[in-house]
C-alpha positions in Angstrom: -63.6 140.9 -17.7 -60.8 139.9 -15.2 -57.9 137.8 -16.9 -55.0 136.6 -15.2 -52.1 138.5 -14.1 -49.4 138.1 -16.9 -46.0 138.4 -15.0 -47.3 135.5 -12.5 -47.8 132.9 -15.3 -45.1 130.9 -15.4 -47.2 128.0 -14.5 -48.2 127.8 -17.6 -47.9 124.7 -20.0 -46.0 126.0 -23.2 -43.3 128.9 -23.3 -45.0 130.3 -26.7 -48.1 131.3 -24.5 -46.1 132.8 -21.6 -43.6 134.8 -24.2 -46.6 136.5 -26.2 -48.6 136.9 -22.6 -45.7 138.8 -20.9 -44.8 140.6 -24.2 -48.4 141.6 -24.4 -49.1 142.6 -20.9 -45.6 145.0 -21.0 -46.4 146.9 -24.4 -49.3 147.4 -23.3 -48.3 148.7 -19.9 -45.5 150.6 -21.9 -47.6 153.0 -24.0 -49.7 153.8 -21.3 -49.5 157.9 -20.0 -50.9 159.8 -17.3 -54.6 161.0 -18.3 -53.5 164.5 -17.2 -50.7 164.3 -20.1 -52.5 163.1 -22.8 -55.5 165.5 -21.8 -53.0 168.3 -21.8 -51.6 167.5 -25.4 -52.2 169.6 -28.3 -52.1 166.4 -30.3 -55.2 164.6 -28.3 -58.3 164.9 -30.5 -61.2 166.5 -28.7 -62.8 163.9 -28.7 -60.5 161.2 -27.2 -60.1 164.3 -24.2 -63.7 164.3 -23.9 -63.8 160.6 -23.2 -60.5 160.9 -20.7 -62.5 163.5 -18.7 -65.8 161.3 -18.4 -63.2 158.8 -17.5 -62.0 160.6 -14.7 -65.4 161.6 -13.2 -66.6 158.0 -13.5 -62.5 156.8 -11.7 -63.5 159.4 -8.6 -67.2 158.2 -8.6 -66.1 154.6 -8.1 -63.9 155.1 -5.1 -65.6 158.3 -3.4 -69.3 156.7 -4.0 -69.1 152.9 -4.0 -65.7 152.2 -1.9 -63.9 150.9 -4.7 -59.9 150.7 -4.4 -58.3 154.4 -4.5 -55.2 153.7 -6.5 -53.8 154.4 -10.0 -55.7 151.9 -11.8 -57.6 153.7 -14.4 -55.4 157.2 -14.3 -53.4 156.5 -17.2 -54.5 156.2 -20.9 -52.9 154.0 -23.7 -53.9 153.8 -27.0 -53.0 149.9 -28.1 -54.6 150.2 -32.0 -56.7 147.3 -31.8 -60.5 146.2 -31.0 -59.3 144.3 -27.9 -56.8 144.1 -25.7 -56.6 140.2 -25.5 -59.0 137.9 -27.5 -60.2 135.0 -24.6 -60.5 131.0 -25.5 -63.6 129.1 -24.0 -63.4 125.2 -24.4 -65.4 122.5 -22.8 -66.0 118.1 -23.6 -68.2 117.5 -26.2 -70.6 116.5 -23.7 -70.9 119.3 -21.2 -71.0 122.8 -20.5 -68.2 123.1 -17.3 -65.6 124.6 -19.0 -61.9 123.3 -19.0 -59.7 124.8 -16.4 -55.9 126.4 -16.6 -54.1 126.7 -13.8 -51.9 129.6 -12.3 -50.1 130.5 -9.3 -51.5 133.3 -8.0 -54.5 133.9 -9.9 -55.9 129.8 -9.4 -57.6 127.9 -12.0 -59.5 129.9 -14.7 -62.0 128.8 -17.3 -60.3 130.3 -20.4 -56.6 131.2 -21.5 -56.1 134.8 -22.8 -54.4 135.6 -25.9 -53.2 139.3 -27.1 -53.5 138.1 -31.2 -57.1 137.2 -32.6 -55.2 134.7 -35.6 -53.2 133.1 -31.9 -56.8 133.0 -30.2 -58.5 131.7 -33.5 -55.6 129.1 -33.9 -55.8 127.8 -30.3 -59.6 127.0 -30.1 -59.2 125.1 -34.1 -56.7 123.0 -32.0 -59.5 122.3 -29.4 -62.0 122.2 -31.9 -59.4 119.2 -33.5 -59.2 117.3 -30.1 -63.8 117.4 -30.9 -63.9 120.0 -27.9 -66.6 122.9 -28.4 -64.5 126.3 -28.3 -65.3 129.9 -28.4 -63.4 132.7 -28.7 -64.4 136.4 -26.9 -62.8 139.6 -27.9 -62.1 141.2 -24.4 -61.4 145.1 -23.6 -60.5 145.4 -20.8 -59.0 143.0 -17.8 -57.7 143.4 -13.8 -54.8 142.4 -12.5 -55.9 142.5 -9.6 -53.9 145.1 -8.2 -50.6 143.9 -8.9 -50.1 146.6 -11.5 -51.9 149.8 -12.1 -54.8 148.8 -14.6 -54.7 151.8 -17.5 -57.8 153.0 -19.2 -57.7 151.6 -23.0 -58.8 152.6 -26.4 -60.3 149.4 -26.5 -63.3 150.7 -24.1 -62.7 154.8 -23.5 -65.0 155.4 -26.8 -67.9 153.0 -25.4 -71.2 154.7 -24.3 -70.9 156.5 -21.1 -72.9 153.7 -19.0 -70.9 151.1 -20.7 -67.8 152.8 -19.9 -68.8 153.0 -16.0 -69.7 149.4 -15.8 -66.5 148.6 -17.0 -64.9 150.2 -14.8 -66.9 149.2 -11.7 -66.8 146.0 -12.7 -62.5 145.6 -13.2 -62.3 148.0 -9.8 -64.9 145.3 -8.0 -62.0 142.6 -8.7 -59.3 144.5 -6.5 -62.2 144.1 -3.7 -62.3 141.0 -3.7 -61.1 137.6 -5.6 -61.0 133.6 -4.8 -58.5 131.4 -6.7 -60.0 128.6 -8.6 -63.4 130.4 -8.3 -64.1 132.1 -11.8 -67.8 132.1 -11.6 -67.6 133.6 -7.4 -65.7 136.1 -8.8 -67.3 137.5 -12.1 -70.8 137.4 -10.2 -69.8 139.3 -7.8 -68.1 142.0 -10.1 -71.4 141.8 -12.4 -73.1 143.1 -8.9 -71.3 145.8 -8.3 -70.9 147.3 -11.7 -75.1 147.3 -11.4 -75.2 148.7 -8.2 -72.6 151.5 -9.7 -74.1 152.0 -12.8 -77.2 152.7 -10.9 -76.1 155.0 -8.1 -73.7 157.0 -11.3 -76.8 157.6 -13.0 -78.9 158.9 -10.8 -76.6 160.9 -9.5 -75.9 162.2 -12.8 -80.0 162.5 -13.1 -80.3 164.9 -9.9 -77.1 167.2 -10.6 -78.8 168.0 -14.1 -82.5 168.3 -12.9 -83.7 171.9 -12.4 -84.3 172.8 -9.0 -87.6 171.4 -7.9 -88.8 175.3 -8.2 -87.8 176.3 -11.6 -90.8 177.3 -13.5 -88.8 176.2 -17.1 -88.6 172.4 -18.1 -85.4 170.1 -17.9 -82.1 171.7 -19.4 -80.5 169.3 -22.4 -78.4 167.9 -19.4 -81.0 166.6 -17.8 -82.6 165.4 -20.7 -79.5 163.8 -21.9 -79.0 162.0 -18.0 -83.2 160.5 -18.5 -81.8 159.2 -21.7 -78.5 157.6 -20.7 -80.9 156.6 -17.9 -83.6 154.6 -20.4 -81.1 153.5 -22.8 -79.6 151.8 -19.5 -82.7 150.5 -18.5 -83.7 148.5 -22.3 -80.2 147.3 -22.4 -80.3 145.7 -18.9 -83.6 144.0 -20.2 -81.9 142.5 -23.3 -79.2 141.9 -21.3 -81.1 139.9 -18.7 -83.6 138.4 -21.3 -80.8 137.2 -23.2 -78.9 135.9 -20.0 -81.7 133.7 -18.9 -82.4 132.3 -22.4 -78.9 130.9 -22.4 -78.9 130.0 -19.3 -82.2 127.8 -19.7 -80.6 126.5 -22.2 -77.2 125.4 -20.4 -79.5 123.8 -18.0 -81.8 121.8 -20.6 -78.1 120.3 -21.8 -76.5 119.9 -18.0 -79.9 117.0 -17.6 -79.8 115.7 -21.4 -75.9 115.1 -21.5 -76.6 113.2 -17.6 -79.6 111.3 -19.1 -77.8 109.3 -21.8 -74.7 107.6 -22.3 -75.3 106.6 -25.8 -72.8 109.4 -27.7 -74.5 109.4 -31.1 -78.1 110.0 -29.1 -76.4 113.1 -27.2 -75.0 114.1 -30.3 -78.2 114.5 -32.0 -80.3 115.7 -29.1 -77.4 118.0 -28.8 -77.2 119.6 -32.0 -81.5 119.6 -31.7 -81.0 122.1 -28.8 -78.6 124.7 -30.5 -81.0 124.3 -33.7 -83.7 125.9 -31.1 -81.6 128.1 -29.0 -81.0 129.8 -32.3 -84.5 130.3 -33.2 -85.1 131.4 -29.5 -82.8 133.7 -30.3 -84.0 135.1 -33.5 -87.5 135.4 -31.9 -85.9 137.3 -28.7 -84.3 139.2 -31.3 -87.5 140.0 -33.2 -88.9 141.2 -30.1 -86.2 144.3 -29.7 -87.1 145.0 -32.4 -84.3 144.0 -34.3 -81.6 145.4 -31.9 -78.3 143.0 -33.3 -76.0 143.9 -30.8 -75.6 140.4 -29.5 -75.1 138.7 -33.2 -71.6 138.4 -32.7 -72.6 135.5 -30.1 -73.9 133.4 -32.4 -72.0 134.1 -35.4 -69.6 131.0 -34.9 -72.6 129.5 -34.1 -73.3 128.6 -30.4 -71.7 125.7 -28.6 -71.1 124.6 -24.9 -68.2 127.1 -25.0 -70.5 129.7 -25.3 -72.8 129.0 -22.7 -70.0 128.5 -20.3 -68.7 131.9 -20.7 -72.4 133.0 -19.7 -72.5 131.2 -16.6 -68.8 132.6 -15.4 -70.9 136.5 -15.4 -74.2 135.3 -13.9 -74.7 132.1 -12.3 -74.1 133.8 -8.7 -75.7 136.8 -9.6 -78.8 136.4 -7.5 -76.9 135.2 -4.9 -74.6 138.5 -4.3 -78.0 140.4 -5.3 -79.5 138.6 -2.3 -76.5 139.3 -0.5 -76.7 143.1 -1.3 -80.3 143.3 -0.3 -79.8 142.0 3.2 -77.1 144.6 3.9 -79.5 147.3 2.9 -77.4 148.2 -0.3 -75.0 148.9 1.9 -71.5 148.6 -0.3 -68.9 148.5 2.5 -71.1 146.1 4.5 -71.3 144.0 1.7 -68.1 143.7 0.6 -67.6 142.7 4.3 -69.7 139.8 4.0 -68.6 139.3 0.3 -64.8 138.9 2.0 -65.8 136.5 4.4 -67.4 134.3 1.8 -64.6 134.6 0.1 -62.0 133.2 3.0 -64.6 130.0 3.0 -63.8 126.7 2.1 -65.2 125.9 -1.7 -67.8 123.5 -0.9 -69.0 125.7 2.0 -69.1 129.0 0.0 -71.1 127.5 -2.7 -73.3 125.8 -0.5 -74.0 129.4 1.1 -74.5 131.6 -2.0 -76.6 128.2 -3.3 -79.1 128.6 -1.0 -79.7 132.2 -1.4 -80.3 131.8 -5.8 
């Protein structure tokens, strides 16, 4: 998830929000040690060393393998004692699902304001919900600043399972690459693209340094059996995650025409609250069919809104597009971060008109 870059906010409407920002970003930053240290101390539970070294393998993977930034982002470890490092705030009209921007300096205009304390988080979205906004509110583990400061790895993610780990990391790393102001949905798409693309190439390189030479007599070692299963689990859980995507966005979509197709606010409202009614039971069918698998409940557990939906489309509305993108470069990663650049350097209107045209 990329969030802004604290110590460039002082655009920012109300001092409270810059204070705890800045005071967030720097304690944070504070705590944070070489990975080398903390691997090296007595006091580090196996575990946590475990995670650091899988860490580290994933860290030279991402710049030796997929041309991701070589720098000390993610090469020192802090341990911050909560779920998530900053808790983000999603709020859109009543009557749409284009979330409401904030506007920053450097980073441009983002759909959501980050803050470091759930109860501030919770508070902020019950003063949109007051102003009969929709709001959501997304614990977040991890976020870029885009280079301006070395990015540490956190306790809020190291403990993740492996591929969930590496996609993080791809995906943070894939922000230093490349990033448009004012462009949130540009730049998570393309992030969501790479962290694929690296999870893939990670696991089956992981696959082929534990397979037995294609000679040995004796099955697969537990290290290869353990890479086929990383490499399955990966596999269902890009399903979901794809099944689950396009459900919501089908469902952003149904809204985007019935919101345009009536001006009559009591009719929307209805319709509206008609939709949600069946994007739930969608849900609980799609659900039904994983047999049971609950790790997207928390979702739903405010129940869904506009809010929601908008923080879908910021990961994947221009996913097919930088997929289409990918293909045509032959997978080739520096060539399409090339082309990924000079999209970037486009005028707004022009950009999305290109990457349109290749959903």
């Amino acid at each position: 998830m990329m969030a802004l870059p604290v110590m460039v906010l002082q655009g920012c409407s109300t001092i409270a929000y810059y204070a705890q920002a800045v005071h967030g970003h720097l304690e944070m930053i504070g705590q944070a040690r070489p990975v080398e240290l903390v691997e090296r101390d007595p006091a580090t539970p196996a575990r946590l060393r475990e995670r650091l070294a899988l860490a580290r393998e994933i860290r030279e993977f991402a710049s030796r393998a997929l041309g991701l930034p070589d720098n000390g982002s993610y090469r020192r470890y802090a341990d911050i004692g909560r779920p998530y490092v900053v808790w983000n705030v999603i709020s859109t009209p009543e009557f749409s699902a284009e979330p409401f921007e904030h506007c920053f300096p450097v980073a441009g205009c983002v759909g959501y304001l980050g803050y470091y304390a759930e109860a501030a988080a919770r508070s902020a979205a019950a003063r949109e919900a007051a102003l009969g906004r929709d709001a959501y509110v997304g614990g977040v583990p991890a976020y870029s600043t885009l280079g301006w400061f070395d990015d540490p790895l956190l306790s809020t993610f190291v403990f993740q399972p492996d591929v969930e780990l590496a996609r993080l990391v791809f995906h943070e790393l894939a922000h230093q690459v490349a990033y448009v102001k004012d462009d949130t949905v540009f730049n998570e798409s393309f992030a969501s693209v790479v962290e694929e693309e690296g999870v893939r190439r990670w696991l089956e390189q992981r696959e082929a340094a534990a397979a037995p030479p294609a000679n040995a007599a004796k099955p697969a070692g537990p290290a290869a059996s353990a890479a086929t299963a990383a490499f399955e689990q990966y596999r269902a859980a890009r399903v979901r995650r794809q099944a689950l995507t396009t459900l919501l966005m089908d469902y952003r979509e149904r809204l985007r025409g019935m919101y345009a197709a009536s001006a009559d606010d009591a009719a929307r409202r209805s319709a509206k609250a008609a939709q949600f009614a069946a994007l739930a039971a969608d849900y609980a069918r799609l659900k039904a069919s994983w047999g049971g698998f609950a790790g997207y409940d928390r979702l739903f557990a405010g129940g869904a809104n506009n809010a929601l939906l908008a923080s879908v489309a910021a990961y994947n509305e221009l996913v097919p597009a930088f997929s289409a993108v990918l293909e045509a470069q032959q997978r080739d990663l520096p060539a399409f971060y090339k082309v990924v650049r000079e999209l970037a350097a486009l005028p707004p209107a022009e950009r999305r008109r290109r990457l349109s045209a290749l959903r």
